[in-house]
MARPA-900626 format. One line per field, with one value per residue (C-alpha): chain; residue number from 1; x, y, z; residue in one letter. Coordinates in steps of 0.5 Angstrom, whole numbers. Layout:
REM residues N
chain <- [A	...]
resi <- [NUM	...]
xx <- [X	...]
yy <- [Y	...]
zz <- [Z	...]
resn <- [A	...]
***
This chain:
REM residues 283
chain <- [A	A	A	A	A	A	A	A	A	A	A	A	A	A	A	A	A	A	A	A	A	A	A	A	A	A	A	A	A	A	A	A	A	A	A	A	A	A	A	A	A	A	A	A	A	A	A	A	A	A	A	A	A	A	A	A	A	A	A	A	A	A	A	A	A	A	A	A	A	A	A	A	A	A	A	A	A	A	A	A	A	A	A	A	A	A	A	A	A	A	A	A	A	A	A	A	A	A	A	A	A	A	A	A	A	A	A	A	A	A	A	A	A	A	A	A	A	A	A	A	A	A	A	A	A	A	A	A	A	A	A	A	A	A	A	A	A	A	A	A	A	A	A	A	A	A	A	A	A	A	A	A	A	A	A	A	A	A	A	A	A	A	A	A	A	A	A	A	A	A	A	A	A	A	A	A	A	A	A	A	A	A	A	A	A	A	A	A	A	A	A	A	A	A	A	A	A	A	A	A	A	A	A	A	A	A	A	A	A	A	A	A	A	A	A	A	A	A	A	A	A	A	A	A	A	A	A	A	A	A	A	A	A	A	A	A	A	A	A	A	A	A	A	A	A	A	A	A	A	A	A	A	A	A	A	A	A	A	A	A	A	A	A	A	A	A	A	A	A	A	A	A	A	A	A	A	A	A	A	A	A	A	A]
resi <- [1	2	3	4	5	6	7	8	9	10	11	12	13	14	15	16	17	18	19	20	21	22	23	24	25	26	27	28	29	30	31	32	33	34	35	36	37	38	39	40	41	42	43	44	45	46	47	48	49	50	51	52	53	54	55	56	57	58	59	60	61	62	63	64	65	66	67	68	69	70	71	72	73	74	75	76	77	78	79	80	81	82	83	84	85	86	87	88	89	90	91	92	93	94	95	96	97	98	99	100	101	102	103	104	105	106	107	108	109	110	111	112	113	114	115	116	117	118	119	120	121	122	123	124	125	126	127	128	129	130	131	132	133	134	135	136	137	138	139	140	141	142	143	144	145	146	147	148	149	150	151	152	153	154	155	156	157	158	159	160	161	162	163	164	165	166	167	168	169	170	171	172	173	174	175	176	177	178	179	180	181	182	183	184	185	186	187	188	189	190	191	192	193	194	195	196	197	198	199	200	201	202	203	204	205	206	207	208	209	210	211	212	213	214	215	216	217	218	219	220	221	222	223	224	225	226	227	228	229	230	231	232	233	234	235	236	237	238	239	240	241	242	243	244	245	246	247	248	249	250	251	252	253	254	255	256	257	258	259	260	261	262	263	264	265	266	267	268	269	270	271	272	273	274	275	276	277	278	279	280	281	282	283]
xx <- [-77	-73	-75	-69	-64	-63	-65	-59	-55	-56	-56	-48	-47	-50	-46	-40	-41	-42	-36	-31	-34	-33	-26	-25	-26	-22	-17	-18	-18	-12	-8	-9	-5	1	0	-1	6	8	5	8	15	14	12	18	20	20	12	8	3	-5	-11	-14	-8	-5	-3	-1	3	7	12	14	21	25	29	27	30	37	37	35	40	45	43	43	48	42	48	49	43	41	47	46	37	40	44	39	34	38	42	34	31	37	36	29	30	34	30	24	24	28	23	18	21	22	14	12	16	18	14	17	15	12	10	4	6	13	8	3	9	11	5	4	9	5	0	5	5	13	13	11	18	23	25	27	31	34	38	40	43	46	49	51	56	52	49	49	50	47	47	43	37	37	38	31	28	32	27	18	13	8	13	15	7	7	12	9	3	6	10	4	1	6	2	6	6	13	15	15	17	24	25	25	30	34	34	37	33	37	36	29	28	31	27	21	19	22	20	12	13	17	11	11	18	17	11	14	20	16	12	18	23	16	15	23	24	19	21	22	21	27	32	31	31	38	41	45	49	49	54	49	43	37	33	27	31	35	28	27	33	28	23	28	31	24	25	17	17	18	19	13	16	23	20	16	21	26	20	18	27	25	20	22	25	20	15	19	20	12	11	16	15	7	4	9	8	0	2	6	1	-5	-1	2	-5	-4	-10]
yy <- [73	79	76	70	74	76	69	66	71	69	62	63	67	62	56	60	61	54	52	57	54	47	48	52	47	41	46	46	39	38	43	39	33	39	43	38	36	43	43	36	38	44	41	39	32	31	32	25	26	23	21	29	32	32	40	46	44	50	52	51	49	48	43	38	40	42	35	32	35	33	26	24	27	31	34	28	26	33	32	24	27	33	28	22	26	31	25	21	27	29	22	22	28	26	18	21	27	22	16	21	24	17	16	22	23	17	11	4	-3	-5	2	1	-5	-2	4	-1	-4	2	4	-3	-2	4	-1	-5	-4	-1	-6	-12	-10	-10	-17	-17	-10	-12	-18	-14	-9	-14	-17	-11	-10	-3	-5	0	7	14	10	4	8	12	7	3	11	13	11	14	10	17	22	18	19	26	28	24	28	35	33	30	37	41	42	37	43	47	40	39	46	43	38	42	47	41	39	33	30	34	40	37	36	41	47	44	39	42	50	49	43	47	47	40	39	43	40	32	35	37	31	27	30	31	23	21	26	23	15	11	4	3	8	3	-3	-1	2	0	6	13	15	13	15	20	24	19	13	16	18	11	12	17	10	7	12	10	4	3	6	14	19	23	31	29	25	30	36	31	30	38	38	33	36	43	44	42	46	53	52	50	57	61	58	57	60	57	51	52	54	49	43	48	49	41	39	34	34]
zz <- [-38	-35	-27	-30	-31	-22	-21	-26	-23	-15	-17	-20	-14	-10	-13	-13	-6	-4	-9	-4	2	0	-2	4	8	4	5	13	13	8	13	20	20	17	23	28	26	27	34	36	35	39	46	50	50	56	55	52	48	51	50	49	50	43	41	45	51	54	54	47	45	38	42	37	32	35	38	32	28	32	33	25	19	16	12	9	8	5	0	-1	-3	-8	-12	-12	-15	-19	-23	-23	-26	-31	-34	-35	-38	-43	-44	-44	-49	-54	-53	-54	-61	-63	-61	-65	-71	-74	-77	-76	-75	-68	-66	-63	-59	-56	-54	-51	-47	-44	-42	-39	-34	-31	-29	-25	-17	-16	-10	-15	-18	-12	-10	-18	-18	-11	-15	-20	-16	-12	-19	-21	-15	-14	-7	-2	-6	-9	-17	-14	-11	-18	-23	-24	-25	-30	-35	-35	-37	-35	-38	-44	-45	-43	-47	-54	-52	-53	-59	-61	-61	-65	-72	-77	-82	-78	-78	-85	-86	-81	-86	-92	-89	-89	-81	-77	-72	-67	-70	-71	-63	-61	-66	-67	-61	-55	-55	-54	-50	-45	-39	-40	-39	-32	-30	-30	-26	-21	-20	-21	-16	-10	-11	-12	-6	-1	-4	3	1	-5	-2	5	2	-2	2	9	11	12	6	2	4	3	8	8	10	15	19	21	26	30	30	35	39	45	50	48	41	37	41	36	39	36	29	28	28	24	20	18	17	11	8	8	2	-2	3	2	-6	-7	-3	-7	-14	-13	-19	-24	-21	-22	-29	-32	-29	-33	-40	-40	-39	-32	-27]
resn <- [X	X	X	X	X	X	X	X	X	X	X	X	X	X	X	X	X	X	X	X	X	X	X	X	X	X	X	X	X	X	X	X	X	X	X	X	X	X	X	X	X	X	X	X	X	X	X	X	X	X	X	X	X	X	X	X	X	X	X	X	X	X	X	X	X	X	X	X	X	X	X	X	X	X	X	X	X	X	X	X	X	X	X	X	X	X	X	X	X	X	X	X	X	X	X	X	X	X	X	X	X	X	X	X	X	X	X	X	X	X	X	X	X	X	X	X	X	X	X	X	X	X	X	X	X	X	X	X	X	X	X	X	X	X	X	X	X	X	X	X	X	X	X	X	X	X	X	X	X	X	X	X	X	X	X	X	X	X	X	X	X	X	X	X	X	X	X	X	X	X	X	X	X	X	X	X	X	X	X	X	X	X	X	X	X	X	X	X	X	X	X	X	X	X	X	X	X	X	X	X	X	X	X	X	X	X	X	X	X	X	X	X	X	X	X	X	X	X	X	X	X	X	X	X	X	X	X	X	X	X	X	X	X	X	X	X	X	X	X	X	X	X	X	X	X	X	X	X	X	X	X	X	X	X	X	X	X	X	X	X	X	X	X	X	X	X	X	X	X	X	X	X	X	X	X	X	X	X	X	X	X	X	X]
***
């Protein structure tokens, strides 16, 4: 009975090993596409990559980087990215923390199925929705700005959910306790609902501006000039600088330059990050 206990012991010490060793290693996979872009934008031009020739090359350079911000208004397109997603994201904010208040407070007829439709949408491929979007756009008269990116994401079949989730958890009782006192819905949503739901708020900001930052497909197919154009977009004028294709030194720096930010804020904000996705619940 008493030989058990190292023998637990060893074997919780063991499994914790193998558990740091294996996330170790997913971490060292994870990071080598990131370092060898790193890597790629610092070798010369002039220097091609090849078969076994695909990382260090001296002398190291940040030519790339100059080159490439001269090349393309990156000034623009950082503007153009900040408005795009600052204005998805603050009317998603708005949608989505009604349609959840609706959701969870109220009864009205028809409730289950609205919630079914809405979540429907997050089965549908977003490329599936691109020809219908691209004529409504284009009847709208709005072909080729910031507002024709943004508009289709200004609703959230995922945050409305989330957000019903956590309104969901808020206990009835301080609800009731709200009405009796003789709140409004706003006052309701605002002093009841949204305190304890603040973590979630933050978490799906997170995720909506990562992937709204990081959108290609729409943002390309929307727009036509560089007035309107985010970071992503703009990239692809690096795909067509070679006679036989990219010139990878210089996509990759340009590439890093659109990723910056987020990079730089996720290294800054990490344990704010990690604890809003905890206390929201997103794994």
């Amino acid at each position: 009975m008493f030989d058990t206990v190292p023998a637990r012991g060893w074997r919780a010490k063991l499994g914790s090993g193998l558990v740091s060793v294996g996330t170790a290693v997913l971490a060292i996979f994870w990071a080598i596409p990131v370092l060898w872009a790193i890597v790629a934008s610092l070798r010369p031009a002039n220097n091609p990559l090849g078969r076994g020739d695909i990382w260090f090359s001296f002398p190291l350079t940040i030519e790339n980087y100059t080159r490439a911000w001269s090349l393309a208004p990156f000034g623009l397109y950082y503007r153009n990215t900040f408005i795009i997603v600052g204005m998805i994201l603050g009317v998603q904010l708005v949608t989505i923390t009604l349609a959840a208040f609706a959701f969870a407070n109220y009864e009205f007829g028809g409730k289950r199925g609205f919630f079914f439709f809405i979540l429907l949408q997050m089965m549908i491929p977003t490329t599936a929705l691109l020809a219908p979007n691209f004529s409504t756009i284009r009847q709208l008269g709005i072909f080729d700005t910031r507002l024709a990116v943004a508009i289709p994401f200004f609703g959230s079949a995922f945050g409305t959910f989330l957000m019903r989730q956590a309104f969901l958890g808020v206990p009835r009782d301080l609800v009731d306790a709200g009405v009796i006192d003789g709140c409004n819905w706003h006052q309701l949503l605002r002093n009841v609902y949204l305190p304890p739901s603040i973590p979630t708020l933050i978490a799906f900001g997170l995720s909506s501006v990562s992937f709204h930052w990081n959108a290609f497909l729409w943002p390309l197919i929307i727009t036509n000039s560089d007035e309107s154009r985010p970071l992503t977009a703009g990239l692809v004028r690096f795909t067509q600088l070679g006679e036989i294709g990219a010139q990878w030194s210089l996509l990759t720096a340009a590439t890093l330059m659109v990723i910056a930010p987020l990079f730089i804020a996720f290294l800054l904000f990490q344990r704010r990050f990690i604890q809003s996705f905890m206390h929201s619940g997103i794994k």
